[in-house]
C-alpha positions in Angstrom: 0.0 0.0 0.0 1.5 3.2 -1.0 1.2 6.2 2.0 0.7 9.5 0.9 1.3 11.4 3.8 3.4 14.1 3.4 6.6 15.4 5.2 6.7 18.9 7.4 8.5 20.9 4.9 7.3 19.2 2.2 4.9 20.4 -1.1 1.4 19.5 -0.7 1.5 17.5 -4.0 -2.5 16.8 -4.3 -3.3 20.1 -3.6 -0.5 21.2 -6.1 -1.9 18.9 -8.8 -5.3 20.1 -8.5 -3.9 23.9 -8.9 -2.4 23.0 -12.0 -5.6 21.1 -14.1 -7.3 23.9 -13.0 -5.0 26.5 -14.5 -5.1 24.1 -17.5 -2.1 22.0 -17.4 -3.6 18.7 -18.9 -1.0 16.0 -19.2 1.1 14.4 -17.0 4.6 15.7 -17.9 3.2 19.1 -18.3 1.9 19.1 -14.6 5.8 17.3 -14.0 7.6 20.1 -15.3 5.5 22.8 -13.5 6.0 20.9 -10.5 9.4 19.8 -11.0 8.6 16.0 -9.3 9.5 13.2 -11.8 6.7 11.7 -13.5 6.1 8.6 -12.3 5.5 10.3 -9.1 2.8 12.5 -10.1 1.6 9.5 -12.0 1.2 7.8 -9.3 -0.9 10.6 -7.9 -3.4 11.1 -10.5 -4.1 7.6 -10.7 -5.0 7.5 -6.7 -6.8 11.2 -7.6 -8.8 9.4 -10.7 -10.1 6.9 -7.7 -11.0 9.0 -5.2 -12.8 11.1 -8.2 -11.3 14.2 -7.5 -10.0 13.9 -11.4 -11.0 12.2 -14.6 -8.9 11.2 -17.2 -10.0 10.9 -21.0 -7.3 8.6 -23.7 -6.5 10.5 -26.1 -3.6 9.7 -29.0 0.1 11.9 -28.6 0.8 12.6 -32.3 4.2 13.8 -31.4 5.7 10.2 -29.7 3.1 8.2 -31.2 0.8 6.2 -28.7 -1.8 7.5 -26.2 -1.9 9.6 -23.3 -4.6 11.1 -20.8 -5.9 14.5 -20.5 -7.0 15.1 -17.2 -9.6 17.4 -15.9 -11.5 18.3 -12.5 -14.5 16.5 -11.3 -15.5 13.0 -11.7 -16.3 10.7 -15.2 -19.4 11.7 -16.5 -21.5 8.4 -18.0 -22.7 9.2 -21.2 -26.4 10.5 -19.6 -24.5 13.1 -17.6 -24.4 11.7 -14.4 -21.1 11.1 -12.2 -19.8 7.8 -13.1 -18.9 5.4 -9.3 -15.2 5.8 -8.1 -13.1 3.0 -9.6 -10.9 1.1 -7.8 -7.8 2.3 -6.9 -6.3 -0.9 -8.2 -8.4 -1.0 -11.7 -4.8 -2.0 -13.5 -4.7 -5.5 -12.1 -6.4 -8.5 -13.9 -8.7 -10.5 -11.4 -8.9 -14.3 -12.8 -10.8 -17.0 -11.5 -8.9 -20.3 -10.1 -11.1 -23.4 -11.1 -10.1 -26.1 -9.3 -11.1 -29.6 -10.2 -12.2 -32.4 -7.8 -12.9 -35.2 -9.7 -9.8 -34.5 -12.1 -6.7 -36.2 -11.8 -7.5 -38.9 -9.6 -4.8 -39.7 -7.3 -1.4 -40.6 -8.3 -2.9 -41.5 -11.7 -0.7 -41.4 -14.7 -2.4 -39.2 -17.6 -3.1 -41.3 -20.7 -0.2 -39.2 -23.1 2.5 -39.8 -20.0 1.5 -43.6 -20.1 1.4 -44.0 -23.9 5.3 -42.5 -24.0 6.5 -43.9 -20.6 4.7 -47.1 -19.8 1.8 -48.1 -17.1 2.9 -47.0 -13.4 4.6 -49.5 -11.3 1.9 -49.5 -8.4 -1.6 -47.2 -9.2 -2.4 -45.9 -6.2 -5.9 -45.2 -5.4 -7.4 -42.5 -2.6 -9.7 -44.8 -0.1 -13.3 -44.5 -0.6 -15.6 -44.1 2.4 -18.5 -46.1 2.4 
């Protein structure tokens, strides 16, 4: 978990942020620059910002270096009737994938049919007991 507390002394990077999409600074190494953090910092930042919905961020395609960046703005997503999308989670980035575990398949200490075609039968087949 990343803590974003900051340090006495230190600039009050949200609030900084905010200040500069609302004086129109729309990408990230624009707001990097003005701020003179590195980028993977302020990144990080307006990704936990996009999830709290302080900011949204629309895709858009960087003719300059090819590829596709965001241009951030104020507020929450907007759905497309208008209304203020839910927060995402603050980990939207990672994949979530079921586990399906089988109980019927293999049996226990059995040899799969391929393995026993190349290598032979098992010495001993072992069998898991069966409760009456």
């Amino acid at each position: 978990m990343t803590n974003f507390a900051r340090k006495p002394g230190q600039l009050d990077l949200r609030q900084a942020i905010l200040n500069c999409i609302a004086a129109g600074l729309q990408r990230t190494d624009e707001i990097s620059v003005r701020l003179n953090v590195n980028t993977k910092t302020i990144s990080q930042r307006l990704n936990y910002m996009q999830g709290l919905g302080l900011i949204n961020g629309v895709r858009a395609i960087d003719e300059k270096r090819g590829g596709s960046i965001n241009i951030w703005r104020l507020g929450p997503a907007l759905d497309k009737y208008g209304q203020a999308e839910s927060a995402p989670s603050t980990r939207t980035c990672i994949t979530r994938r079921k586990v399906i575990l089988s109980t019927t398949y293999p049996l226990v200490d059995r040899r799969d049919p391929l393995v026993a075609a190349l290598f032979g039968a098992p010495v001993a087949e072992r069998r898991a007991m069966v409760s009456a």
